[in-house]
Backbone as CSV, one residue per row, in Angstrom:
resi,resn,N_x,N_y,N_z,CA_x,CA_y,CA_z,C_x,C_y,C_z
1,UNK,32.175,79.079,-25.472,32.698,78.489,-26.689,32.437,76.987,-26.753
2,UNK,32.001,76.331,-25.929,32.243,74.866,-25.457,30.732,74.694,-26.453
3,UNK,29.263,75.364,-26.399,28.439,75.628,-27.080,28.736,75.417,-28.470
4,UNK,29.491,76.196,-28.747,29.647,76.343,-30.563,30.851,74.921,-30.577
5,UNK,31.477,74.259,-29.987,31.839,73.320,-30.413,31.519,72.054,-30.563
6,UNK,30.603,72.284,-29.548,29.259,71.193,-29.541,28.645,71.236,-30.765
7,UNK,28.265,72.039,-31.148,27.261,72.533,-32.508,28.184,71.713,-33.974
8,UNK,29.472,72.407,-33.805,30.093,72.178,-34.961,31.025,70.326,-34.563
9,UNK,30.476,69.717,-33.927,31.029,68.195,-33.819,29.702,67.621,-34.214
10,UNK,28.463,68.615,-33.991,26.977,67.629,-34.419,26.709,67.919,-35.754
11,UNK,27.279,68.878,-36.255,27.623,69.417,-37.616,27.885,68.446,-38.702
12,UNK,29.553,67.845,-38.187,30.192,66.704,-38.952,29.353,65.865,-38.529
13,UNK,29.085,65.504,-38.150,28.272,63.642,-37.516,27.543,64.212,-38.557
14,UNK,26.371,64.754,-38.687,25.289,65.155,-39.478,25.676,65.001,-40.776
15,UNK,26.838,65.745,-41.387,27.351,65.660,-42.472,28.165,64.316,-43.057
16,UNK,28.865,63.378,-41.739,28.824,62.320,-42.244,27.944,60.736,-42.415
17,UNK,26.462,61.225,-41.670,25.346,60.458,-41.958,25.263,60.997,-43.091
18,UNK,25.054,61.814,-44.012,24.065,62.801,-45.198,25.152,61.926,-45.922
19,UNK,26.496,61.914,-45.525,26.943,61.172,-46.950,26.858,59.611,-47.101
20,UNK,26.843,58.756,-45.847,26.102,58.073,-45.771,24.983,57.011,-46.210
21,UNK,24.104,58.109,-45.652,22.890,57.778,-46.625,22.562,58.277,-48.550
22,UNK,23.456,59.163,-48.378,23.394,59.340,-50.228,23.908,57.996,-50.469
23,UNK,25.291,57.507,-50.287,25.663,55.797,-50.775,24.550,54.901,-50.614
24,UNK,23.754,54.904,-49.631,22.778,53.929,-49.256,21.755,54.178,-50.450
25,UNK,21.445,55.141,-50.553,20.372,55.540,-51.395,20.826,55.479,-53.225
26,UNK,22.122,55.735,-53.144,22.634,55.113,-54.559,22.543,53.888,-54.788
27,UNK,22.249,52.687,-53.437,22.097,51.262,-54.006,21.150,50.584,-53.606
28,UNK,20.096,51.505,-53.255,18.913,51.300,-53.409,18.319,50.766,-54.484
29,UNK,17.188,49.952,-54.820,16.359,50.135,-56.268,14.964,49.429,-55.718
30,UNK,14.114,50.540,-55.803,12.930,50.341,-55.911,12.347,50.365,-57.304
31,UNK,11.125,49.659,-57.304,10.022,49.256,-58.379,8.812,49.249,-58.553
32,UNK,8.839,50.420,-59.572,7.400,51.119,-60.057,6.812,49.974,-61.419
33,UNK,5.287,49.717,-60.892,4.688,49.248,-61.899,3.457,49.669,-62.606
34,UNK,3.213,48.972,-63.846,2.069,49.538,-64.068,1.077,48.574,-64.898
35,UNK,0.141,48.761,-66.061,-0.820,47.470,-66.399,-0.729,46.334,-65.502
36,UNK,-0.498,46.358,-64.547,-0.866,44.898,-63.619,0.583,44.116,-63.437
37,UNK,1.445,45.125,-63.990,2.874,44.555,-63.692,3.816,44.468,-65.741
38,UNK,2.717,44.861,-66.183,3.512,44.854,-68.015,4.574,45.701,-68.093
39,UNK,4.320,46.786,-67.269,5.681,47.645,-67.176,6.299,47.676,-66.115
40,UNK,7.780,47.413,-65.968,8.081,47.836,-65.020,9.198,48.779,-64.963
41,UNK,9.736,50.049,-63.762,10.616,50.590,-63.730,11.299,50.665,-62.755
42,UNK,12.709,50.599,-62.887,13.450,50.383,-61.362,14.209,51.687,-61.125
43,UNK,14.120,52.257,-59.959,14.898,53.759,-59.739,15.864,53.215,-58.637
44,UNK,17.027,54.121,-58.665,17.654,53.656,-57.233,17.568,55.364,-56.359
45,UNK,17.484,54.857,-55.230,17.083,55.712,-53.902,17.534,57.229,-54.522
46,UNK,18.266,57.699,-55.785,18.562,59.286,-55.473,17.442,59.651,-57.323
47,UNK,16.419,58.265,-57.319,15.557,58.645,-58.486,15.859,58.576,-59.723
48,UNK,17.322,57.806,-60.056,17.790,57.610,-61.560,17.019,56.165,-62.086
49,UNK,16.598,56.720,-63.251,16.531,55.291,-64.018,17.453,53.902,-64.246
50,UNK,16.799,52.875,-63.459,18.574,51.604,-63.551,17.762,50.797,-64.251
51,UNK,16.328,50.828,-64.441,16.253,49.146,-65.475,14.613,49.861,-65.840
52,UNK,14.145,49.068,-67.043,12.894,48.972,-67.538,12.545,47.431,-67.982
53,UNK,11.604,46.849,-67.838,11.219,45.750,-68.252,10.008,46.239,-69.385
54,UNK,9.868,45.565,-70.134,8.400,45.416,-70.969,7.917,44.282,-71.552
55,UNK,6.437,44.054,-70.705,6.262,42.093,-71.509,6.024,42.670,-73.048
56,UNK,6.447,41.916,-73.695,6.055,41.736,-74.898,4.678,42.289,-75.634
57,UNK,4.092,41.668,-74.581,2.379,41.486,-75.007,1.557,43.176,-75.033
58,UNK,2.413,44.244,-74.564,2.193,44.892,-74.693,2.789,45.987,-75.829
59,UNK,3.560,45.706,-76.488,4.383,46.256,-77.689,2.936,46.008,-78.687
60,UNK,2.746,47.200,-79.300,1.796,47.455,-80.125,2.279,48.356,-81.116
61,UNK,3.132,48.097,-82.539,3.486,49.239,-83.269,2.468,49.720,-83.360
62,UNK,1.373,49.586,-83.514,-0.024,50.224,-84.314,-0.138,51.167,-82.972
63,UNK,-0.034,51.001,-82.002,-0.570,51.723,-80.691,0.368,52.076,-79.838
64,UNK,1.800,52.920,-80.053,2.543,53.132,-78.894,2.046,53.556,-77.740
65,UNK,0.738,54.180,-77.934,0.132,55.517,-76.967,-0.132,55.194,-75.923
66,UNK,-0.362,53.538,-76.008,-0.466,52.988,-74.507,1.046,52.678,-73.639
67,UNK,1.511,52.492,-74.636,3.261,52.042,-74.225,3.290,53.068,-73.304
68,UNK,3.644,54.506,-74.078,3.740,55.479,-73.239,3.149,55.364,-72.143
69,UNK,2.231,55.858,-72.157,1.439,55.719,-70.923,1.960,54.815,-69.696
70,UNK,2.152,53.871,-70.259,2.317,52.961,-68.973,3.381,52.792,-68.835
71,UNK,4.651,53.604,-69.296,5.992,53.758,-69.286,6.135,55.073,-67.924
72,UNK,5.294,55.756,-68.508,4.914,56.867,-67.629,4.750,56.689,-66.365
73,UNK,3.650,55.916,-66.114,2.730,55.749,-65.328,3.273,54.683,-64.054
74,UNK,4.467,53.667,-64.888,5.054,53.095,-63.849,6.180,54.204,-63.339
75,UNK,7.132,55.000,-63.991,7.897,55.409,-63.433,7.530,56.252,-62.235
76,UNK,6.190,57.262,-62.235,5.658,57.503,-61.724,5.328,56.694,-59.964
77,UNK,5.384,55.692,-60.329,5.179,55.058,-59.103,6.253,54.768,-58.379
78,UNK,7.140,54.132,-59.107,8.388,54.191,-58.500,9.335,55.314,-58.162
79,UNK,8.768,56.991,-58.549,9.331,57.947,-57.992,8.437,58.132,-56.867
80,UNK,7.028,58.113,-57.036,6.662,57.924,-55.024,7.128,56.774,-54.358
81,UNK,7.567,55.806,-54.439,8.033,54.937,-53.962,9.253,55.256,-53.005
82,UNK,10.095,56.005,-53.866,11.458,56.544,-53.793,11.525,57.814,-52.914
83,UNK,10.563,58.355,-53.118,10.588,60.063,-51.939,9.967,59.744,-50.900
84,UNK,8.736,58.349,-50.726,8.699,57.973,-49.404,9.787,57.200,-48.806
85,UNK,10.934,56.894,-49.393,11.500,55.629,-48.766,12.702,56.688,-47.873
86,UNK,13.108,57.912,-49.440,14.028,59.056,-48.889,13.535,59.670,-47.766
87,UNK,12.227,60.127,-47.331,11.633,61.027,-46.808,11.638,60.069,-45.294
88,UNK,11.763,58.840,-45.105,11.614,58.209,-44.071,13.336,57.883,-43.840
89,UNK,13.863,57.354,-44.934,15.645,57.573,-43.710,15.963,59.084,-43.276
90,UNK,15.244,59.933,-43.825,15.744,61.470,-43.550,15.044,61.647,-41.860
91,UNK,13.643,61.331,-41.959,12.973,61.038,-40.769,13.748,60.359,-39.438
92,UNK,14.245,59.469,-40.240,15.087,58.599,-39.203,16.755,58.910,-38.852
93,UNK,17.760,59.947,-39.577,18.529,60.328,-39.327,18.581,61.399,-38.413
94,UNK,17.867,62.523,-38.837,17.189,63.684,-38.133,16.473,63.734,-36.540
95,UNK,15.909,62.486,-36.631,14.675,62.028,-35.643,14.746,62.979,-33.890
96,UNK,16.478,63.127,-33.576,16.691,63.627,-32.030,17.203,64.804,-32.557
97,UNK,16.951,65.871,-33.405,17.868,66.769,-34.059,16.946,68.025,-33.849
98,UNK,15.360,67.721,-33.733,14.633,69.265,-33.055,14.676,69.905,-34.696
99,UNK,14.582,69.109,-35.946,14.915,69.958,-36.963,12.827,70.380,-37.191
100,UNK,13.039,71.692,-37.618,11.676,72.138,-38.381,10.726,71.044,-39.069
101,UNK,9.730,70.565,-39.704,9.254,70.167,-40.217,9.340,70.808,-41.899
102,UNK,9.638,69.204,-42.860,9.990,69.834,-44.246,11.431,70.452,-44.467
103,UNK,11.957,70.145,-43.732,13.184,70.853,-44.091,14.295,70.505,-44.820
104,UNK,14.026,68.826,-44.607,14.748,68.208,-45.668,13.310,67.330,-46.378
């Protein structure tokens, strides 16, 4: 039994890093860009939208199509930004844990 209580004390520890790092990752904010920096988008660590910038110089009523685009295209970056940053504290919580590969 000394086994399974071992298990279930690495259990909680585990479960109170995971909550942890969700707070950490709620005040996170990384930043996706795009045209050379005209757009920008800020996510915080669990991938929500917290800010957009747009220079000016790129507001085109005649032409939203680029707006889009590069509205897109930054958020885009700043969600890889964000699943490498997650994917590496998970790396680093896990690290002595023998867990599978991909599992979180």
């Amino acid at each position: 039994m000394k086994g399974f209580g071992d298990m279930m004390k690495k259990a909680q520890q585990m479960q109170a890093k995971m909550a942890e790092m969700q707070e950490k990752l709620g005040e996170l904010r990384i930043e996706g860009n795009s045209g050379g920096g005209m757009v920008k988008v800020t996510l915080n660590g669990k991938g929500d939208l917290v800010g957009l910038k747009i220079d000016s110089a790129t507001v085109d009523p005649e032409d939203t199509e680029v707006l889009e685009d590069l509205i897109v295209a930054a958020y885009n970056d700043a969600k890889q930004k964000v699943e490498a940053e997650t994917q590496g504290e998970m790396k680093k919580m896990t690290g002595g844990m023998g867990l599978p590969p991909g599992l979180f």
